[in-house]
Structure formats: structure tokens, C-alpha cells
C-alpha positions in Angstrom: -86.9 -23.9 -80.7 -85.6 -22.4 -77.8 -88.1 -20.3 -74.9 -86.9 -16.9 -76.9 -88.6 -17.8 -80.6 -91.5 -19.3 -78.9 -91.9 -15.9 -77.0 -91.7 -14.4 -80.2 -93.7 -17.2 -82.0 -96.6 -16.2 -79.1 -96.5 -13.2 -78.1 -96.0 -14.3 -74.7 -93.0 -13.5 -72.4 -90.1 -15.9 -71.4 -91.3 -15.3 -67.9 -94.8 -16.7 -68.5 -93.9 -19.1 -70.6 -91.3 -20.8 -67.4 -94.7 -20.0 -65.0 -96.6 -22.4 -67.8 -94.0 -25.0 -67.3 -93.5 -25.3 -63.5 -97.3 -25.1 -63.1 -97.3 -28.3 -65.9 -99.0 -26.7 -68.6 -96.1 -26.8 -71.5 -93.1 -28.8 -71.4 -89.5 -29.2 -72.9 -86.6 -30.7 -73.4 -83.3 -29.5 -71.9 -80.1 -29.3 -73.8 -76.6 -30.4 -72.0 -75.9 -26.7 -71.5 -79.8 -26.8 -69.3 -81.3 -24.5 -71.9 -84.9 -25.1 -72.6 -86.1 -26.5 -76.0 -89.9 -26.5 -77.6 -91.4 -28.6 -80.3 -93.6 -26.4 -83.1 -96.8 -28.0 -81.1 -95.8 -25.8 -78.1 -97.0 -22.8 -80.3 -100.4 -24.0 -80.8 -100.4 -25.2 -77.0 -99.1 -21.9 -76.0 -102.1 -20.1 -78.0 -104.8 -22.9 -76.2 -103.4 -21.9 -72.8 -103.8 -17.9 -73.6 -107.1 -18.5 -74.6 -107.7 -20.2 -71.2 -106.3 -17.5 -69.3 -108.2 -14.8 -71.3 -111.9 -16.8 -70.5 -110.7 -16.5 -66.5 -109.2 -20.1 -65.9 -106.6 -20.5 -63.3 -103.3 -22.3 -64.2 -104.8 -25.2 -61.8 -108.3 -25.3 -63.9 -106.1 -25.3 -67.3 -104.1 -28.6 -66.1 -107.2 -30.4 -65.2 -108.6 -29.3 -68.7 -105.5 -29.5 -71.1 -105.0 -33.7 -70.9 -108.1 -34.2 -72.8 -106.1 -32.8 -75.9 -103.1 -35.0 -74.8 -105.3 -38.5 -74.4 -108.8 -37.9 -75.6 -108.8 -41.3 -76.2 -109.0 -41.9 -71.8 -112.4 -41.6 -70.9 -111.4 -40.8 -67.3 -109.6 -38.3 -68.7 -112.3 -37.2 -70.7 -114.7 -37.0 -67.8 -112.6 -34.8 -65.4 -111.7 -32.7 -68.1 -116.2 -32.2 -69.6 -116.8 -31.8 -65.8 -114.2 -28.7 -65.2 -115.0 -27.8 -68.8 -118.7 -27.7 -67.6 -118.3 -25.9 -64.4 -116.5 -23.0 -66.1 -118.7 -22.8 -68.3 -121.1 -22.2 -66.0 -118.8 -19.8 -64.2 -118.5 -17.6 -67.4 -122.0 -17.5 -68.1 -122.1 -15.9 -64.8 -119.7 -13.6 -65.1 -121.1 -12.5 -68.9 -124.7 -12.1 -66.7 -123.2 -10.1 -63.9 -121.6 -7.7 -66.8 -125.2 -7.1 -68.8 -126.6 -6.4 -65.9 -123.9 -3.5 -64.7 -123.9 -2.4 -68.4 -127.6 -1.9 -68.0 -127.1 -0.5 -64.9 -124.8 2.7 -66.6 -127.1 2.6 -69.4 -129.7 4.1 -67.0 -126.8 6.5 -65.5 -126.5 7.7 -69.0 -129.1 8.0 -70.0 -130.5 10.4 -67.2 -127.0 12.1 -67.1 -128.3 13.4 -70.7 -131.6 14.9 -70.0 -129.8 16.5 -66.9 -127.3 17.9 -69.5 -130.4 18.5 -71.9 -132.5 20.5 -69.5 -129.1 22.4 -68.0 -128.5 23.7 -71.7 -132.7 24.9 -72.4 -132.8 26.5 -68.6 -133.2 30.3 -69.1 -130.2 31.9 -67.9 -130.6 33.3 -63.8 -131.0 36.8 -64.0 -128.4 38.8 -62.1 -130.2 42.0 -60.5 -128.5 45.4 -61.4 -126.7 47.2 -58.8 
């Protein structure tokens, strides 16, 4: 298929899916006329390397990760790719911590923001002295 049904196929734009190849995370074959061409894997791949992007991974982090699907049969392979695997694990775990705790952190904002809207709404009204 050529780069404009796999955009279609993904939901992801010719332009992204060109950045994907020259950073080495998809690959194709060329006609004679230069234009690109994709195998049906490269949908699947394509939907791996979204996912990727989406958990925070840098293009560089996803080429160190995506050869254990291509030779999980290497274990040095295997090893680089459970370590960086591992380490952004780690990294999201972080990242998932660092979000409770500002979630938490408006939760209190919120919740006093109400009882200052709560006690605002039973004050007695000021009264205005007649001229």
C-alpha cells in the first residue's frame, strides 16, 4: 500500500509517518517512480509506535525498544530492549505519581473554593445605610 492508505489505515499523517521512517521506526520499499510502498504489517507497527508516543517515548527510546518484536529470538536484543522497557517504566510510574499528587493538590483547591462559595451565598446581605 502506498504512505496515503496507510495514513488512512492509521490515522496518522503522511508527514509522521516519513518522520517514522528517517528516524528507523517503519520501513518500505520504493517503486521505480521513488514512491514509497508498505506491507499490511506496517499498520499494526504503525498502531505499536502510536502507543509508544502516547506513554511519552521518544522516537530514539522506540528504536531501541521496537527490535525485540523484529528478533525476539536475540537475547542481546532482548536485553537492551527489557532494560529501556524497564527504565520507562519506571519513568511513567513517575510521571503517573507526580499527576496524583497535583490532582490531589486541586482537590484541596476545590474543595475550599466551595465552602468559600458556600459561606458567600449564607452571608446576610451588608446593609446599606439610608440617606
Amino acid at each position: 500500500m502506498r504512505i496515503g492508505e496507510l495514513s488512512k489505515r492509521t490515522g496518522v499523517s503522511p508527514r509522521s509517518l516519513r518522520y517514522y521512517e528517517e528516524q528507523g521506526l517503519l520501513t518500505s520499499s520504493r517503486s521505480d517512480a521513488g514512491q514509497r510502498h508498505y506491507s499490511d504489517a506496517e499498520v499494526q507497527r504503525v498502531s505499536l509506535i502510536q502507543q509508544l508516543f502516547n506513554a511519552g517515548m521518544s522516537s530514539r527510546v522506540i528504536a531501541t525498544v521496537l527490535p525485540c518484536v523484529e528478533t525476539p529470538s536475540d537475547p542481546a536484543v532482548m536485553e537492551s530492549a527489557f532494560v529501556t522497557m524497564t527504565r520507562e517504566r519506571d519513568r511513567i510510574d513517575a510521571d503517573i505519581a507526580h499527576l496524583i499528587e497535583a490532582r490531589d493538590a486541586l482537590d484541596v483547591l476545590i474543595r475550599i473554593n466551595r465552602q468559600h462559595s458556600a459561606e458567600l451565598s449564607t452571608a446576610p446581605e451588608p446593609v446599606t445605610p439610608s440617606p
